[in-house]
N, C-alpha and C positions, 0 to 999 in steps of 0.2 A: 554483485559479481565479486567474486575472490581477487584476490591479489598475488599474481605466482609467485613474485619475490619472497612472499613470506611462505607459501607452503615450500618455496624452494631450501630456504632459511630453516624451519622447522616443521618437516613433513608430517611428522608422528605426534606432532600438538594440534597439526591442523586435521590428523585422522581420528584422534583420540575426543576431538570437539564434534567430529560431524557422529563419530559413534553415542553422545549423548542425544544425540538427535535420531538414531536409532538407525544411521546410513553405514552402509560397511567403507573399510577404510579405501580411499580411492585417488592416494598422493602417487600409489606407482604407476599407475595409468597414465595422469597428468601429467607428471614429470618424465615420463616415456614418453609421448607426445611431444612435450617442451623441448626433451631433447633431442628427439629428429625434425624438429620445428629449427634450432639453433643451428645445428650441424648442416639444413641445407642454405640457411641464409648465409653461413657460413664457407660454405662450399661456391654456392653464387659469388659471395663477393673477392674469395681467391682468383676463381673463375674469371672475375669481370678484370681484374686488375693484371693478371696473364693476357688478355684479350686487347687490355689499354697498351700492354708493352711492343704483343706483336704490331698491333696498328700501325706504332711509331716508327716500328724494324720493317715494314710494307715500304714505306719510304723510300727509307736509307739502300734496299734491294734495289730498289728499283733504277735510284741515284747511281747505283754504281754499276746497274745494268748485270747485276747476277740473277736471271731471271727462272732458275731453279728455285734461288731460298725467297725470290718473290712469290712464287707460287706455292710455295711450301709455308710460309705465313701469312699469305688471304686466306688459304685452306684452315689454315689454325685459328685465323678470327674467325673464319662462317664457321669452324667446330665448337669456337668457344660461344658462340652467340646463342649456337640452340642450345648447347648444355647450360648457359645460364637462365636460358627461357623456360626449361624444364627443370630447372634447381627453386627458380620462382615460385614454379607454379605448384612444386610438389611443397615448398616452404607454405605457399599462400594457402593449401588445402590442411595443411599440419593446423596453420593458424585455425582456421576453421571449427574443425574438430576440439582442439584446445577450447575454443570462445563458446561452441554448443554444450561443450561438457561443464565447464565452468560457470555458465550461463541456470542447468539445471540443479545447480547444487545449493541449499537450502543454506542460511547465513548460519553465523556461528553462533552460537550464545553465551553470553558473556557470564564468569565465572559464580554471580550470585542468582543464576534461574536454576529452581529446582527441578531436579531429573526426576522424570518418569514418564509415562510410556500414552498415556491418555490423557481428559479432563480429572481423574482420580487420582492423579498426583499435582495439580493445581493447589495452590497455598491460600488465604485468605490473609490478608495483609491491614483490611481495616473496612469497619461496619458503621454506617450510622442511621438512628433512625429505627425505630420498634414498629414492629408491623402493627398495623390495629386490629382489634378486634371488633368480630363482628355479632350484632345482634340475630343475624340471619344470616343463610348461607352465600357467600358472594358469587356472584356470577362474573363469567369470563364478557370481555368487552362487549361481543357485538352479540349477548346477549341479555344487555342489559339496558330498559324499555328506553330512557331519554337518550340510548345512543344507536338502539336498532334502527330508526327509520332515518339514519343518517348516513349507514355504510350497505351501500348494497350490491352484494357480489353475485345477484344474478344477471341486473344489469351491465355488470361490467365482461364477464362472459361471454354475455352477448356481442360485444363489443370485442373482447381481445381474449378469451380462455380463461383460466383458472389462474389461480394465484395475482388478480386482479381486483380493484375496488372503485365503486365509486364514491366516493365521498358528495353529504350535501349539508346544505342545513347549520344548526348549533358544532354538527362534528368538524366540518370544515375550517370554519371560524376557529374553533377552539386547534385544531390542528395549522392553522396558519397564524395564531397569535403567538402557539411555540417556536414555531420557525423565528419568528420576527425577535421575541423573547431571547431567543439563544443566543442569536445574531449581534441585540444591542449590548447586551451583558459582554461577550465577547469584545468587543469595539472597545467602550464605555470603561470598562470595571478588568478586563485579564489584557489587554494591548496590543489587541492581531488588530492588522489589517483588514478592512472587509474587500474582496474580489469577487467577481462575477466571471467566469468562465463557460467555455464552450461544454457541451455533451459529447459530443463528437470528437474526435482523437485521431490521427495518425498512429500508425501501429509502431516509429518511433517511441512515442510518450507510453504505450502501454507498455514498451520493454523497458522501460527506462527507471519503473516502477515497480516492475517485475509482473506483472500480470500475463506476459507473455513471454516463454513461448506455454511454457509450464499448463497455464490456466488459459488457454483459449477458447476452450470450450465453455468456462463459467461466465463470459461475457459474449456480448452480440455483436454483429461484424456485419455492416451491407453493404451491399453488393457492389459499390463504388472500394470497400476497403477501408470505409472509419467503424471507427469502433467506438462502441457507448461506454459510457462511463463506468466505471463500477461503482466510483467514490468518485468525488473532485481528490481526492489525495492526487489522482492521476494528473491533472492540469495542475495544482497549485505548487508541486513539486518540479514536475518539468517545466515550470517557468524559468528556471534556474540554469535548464540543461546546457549544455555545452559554454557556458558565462566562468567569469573568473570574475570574483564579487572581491570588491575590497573590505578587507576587516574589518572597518565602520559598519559596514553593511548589516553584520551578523550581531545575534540573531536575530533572522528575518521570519515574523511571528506570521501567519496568517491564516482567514475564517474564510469561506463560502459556501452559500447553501445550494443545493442543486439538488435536481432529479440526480436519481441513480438506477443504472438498471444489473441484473443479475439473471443468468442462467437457470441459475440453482439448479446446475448438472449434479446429477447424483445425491440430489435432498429429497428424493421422491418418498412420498409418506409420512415428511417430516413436519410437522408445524402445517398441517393444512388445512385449522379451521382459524378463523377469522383473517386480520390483518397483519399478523406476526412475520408470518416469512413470503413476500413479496417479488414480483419481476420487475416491480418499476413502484420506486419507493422516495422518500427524502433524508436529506441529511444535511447536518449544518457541519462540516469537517475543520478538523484545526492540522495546519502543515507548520514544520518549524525547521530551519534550517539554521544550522551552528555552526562554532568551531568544535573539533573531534572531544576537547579536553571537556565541553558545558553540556554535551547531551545528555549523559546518565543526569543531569541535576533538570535539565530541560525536560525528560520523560514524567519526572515528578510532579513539576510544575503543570504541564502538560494534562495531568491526570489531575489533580485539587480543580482545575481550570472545569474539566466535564463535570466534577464531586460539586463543585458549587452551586453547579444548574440543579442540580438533582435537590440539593438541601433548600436553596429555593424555592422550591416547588414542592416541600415537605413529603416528598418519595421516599421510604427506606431503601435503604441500596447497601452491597455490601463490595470490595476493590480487592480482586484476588491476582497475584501474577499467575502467569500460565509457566505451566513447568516445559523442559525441552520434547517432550513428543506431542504440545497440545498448542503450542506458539506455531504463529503463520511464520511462510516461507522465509519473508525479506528480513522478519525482526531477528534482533538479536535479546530483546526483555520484550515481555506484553503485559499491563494492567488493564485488563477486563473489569469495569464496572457495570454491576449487575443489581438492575431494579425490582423489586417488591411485587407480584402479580398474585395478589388474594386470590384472582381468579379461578388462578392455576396450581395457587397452594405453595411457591417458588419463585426463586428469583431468577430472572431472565437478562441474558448480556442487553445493553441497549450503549457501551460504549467500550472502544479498544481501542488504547492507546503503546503505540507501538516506536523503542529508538531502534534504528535498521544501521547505526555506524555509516558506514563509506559505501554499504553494498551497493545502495541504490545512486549514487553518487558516480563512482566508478563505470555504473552501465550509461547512464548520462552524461560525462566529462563534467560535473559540477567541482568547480573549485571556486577556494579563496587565494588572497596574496595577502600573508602576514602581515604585520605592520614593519617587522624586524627586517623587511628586504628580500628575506627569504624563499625559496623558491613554491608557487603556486600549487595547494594542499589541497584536498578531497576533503569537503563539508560534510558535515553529520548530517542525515534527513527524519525527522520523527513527522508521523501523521496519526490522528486522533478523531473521535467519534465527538462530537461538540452540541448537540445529541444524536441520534437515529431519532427524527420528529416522527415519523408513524408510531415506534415503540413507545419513545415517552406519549403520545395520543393514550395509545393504552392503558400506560400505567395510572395520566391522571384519569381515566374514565373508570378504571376498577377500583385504583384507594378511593376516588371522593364518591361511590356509589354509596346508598343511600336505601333505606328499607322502601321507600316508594317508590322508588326506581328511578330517582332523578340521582341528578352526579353535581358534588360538591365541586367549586372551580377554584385553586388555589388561589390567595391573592395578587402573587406576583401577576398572573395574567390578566387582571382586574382591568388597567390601563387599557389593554390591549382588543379587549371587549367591550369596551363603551361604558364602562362599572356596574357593567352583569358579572353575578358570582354564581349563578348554580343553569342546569343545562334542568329544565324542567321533565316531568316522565313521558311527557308527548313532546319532545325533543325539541323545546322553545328556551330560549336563551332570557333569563328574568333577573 
C-alpha cells in the first residue's frame, strides 16, 4: 500500500513511477479524494467543537431561565449532532474509496529495474553452469522411463481434475529428499529460521500480502472464508502484522516448506503437460524482514541463498531481473532464477525473489522502534522461492537423464536417499 504523504509530497514522481509500470497517472484522483476526505473531518471536528460550546450555553440558559436562547441552543446541539454524524460518515466513505484505490495500485520500482513493457525487456544479471550435452535426444520429465511410472496423472484426475499428480515410488523419495535438502541448507549454511505454518489463512493475511483484493480469483477460498495458501510468503510475513519489533529483532530471516495451492486463473493452455504448472504444489519459501535502509543488500543475499541450492545440485540456471512491466504486483525489484530443462530445450523460472519496501508492511501495520528512541518505522518485507520442489523434481530428473532411461541423482541428495545415486529405468532406487 502507498503512502499519501508522499504522493501528497511529490505527485508527479509518484505518477511518473507508476507510468514505468505502464499505469496512467492517478495522483489527481487520490489527492481529490484525500482532499474531501480532509475537508469533511475537518468540517466534523469544527462542527463538534461549535456543538461542545452550545452544550455549555444549554446550561447557563437555562440558569438564568431565558428559555428562548435554551431552546434555541438544544436545537443547535441536535443540528450540530446530525451534521457531525453525516460529516463522519461522508469522511469514513471518502476514507474508503482512498484505501480501495490505493489498495489496487501496483508498488513502485525502484530506480535500477529496467523498463519495459513484457518478459522481453527482462535483463540477465548472472549464469552458471553449461547445459550438457546430449548423446541422444532428451526427453521431457514424465517422459522419461525410471520416472514414468512414478508420476501419474491419470490417477490423479480421477481423484481431483487436471493440473494434478500423483507421485509414487523413486519419484517421491527423490521429491521429498529435495524438500528436506533445501530446508537443511537453509537452517545449517544461509541462517532462516525453520517455521511450519497453517495452509489456511484469514483473508486478513492474504491482504496483508497483497494477494487480495487484486488476485482473488488466483487463489481458493471455502466456504467458511479461509483461504489456501498461495505461498507460505503469506503466514511467514504476517507473522509480523500489526507487531512493533525492536531493532534487535531485525533482520528476521525465515524458511518453511508447505503445500501451495493456485488457481491458475487465466493460464489455461499454458504448461499443460506433465508437472510444471500445478493446482496444488510445494515449496520451501524464504521471508525476510528488515530495516528500509538493508533490504536492496537483503534481496541479494536473498537470491545467492536460492543460487546455491541450484549449484548444489549441479542445475545450470541463469538470474535475470525482471524489468517494470514483467515484475509482480507488491515488488518493487524481482530476481527470477531460472533452471536448465534439456527437455524443453530452455530455461524455466523455478525461483523469484522479490524486495516489496514498506508496501506490504503498510497494509499490515508492521513496524520497528529504532534503537535511537525514535518514533516506530515501517519494516522492509522480501519473500523468495528457496526452491519450487516440484520444478527442481524436474530439473534433477531431465539433467541426470541418461541413454537408458535411468536418471543420474546428484550427490548432495545422496544422504538423503540412504546412498542411492541413480533412479533405475523401471523406476527403482539403486
Amino acid at each position: 500500500m502507498h503512502d499519501i504523504r508522499q504522493i501528497r509530497e511529490n505527485p508527479f514522481g509518484f505518477d511518473a513511477a507508476l507510468a514505468r509500470r505502464g499505469i496512467s497517472a492517478k495522483s489527481p484522483e487520490i489527492l481529490a479524494i484525500d482532499e474531501s476526505r480532509r475537508a469533511k473531518i475537518l468540517a466534523a471536528e469544527t462542527a463538534q467543537a461549535e456543538r461542545n460550546a452550545a452544550s455549555k450555553d444549554v446550561g447557563a440558559a437555562k440558569a438564568k431561565g431565558d428559555d428562548a436562547e435554551f431552546e434555541r441552543l438544544r436545537a443547535l446541539v441536535a443540528e450540530k449532532k446530525d451534521q457531525i454524524a453525516r460529516l463522519e460518515e461522508g469522511a469514513k466513505a471518502e476514507d474508503q474509496r482512498l484505501n480501495d484505490l490505493l489498495m489496487g495500485l501496483d508498488n513502485l520500482p525502484y530506480d535500477d529495474v529496467p523498463d519495459g513493457t513484457d518478459e522481453t525487456g527482462n535483463v540477465e544479471i548472472h549464469r552458471w553452469g553449461k547445459p550438457r550435452s546430449f548423446t541422444f535426444e532428451p526427453r521431457e520429465h514424465f517422459e522419461i522411463p525410471a520416472a514414468k511410472g512414478g508420476m501419474d496423472f491419470a490417477a490423479a484426475a480421477k481423484l481431483s481434475g487436471s493440473r494434478f499428480v500423483v507421485l509414487s515410488g523413486a519419484v517421491v523419495r527423490v521429491h521429498r529428499a529435495l524438500a528436506q535438502f533445501m530446508l537443511d541448507t537453509h537452517v545449517t549454511q544461509n541462517g532462516l529460521s525453520e517455521m511450519w505454518t497453517p495452509v489456511l489463512v484469514k483473508s486478513e493475511a492474504m491482504y496483508g500480502t497483497n494477494q487480495l483484493p487484486k488476485f482473488a480469483e488466483d487463489s481458493y477460498q471455502t466456504t467458511n472464508g479461509w483461504w489456501l495458501i498461495p505461498t507460505s510468503e503469506v503466514t511467514l510475513t504476517n507473522l509480523v502484522a500489526g507487531e512493533i519489533l525492536d531493532d534487535s529483532e531485525l533482520p528476521r530471516r525465515m524458511t518453511a516448506h508447505s503445500q501451495c495451492f493456485r488457481s491458475e486463473a487465466g493460464s489455461a493452455g499454458k504448461d499443460t503437460s506433465g508437472m510444471l504448472r500445478q493446482h496444488q504444489f510445494e515449496k520451501v519459501e524464504m521471508v525476510s524482514i528488515t530495516r528500509p535502509d538493508e533490504s536492496r543488500a537483503e534481496l541479494d543475499r536473498m537470491t545467492r541463498c536460492a543460487e546455491k541450492l541450484l549449484e548444489a545440485l549441479l542445475l545450470p540456471y541463469r538470474t535475470i531481473v525482471l524489468c517494470t512491466g514483467d515484475m509482480g504486483f507488491g515488488a518493487r525489484r524481482t530476481h527470477d532464477i531460472e533452471v536448465w530443462l534439456p527437455g524443453q530445450n530452455t530455461y524455466r523460472e523455478i525461483s523469484s525473489c522479490s524486495v516489496c519496501g514498506d508496501f506490504q508492511a503498510r497494509r499490515m501495520n508492521a513496524r520497528y522502534r529504532p534503537t535511537d528512541g525514535g518514533k516506530p518505522e515501517f519494516v522492509h518485507t522480501l519473500n523468495g522461492s528457496g526452491l519450487a520442489v516440484g520444478r527442481c523434481l524436474i530439473a534433477v530428473l531431465e539433467n541426470g537423464q541418461q541413454a537408458d532411461g535411468s536418471v543420474w541423482i546428484p550427490p548432495a541428495l545422496h544422504p538423503y536417499l540412504g546412498g542411492k545415486t541413480t533412479i533405475s529405468p523401471d523406476g527403482v532406487l539403486v
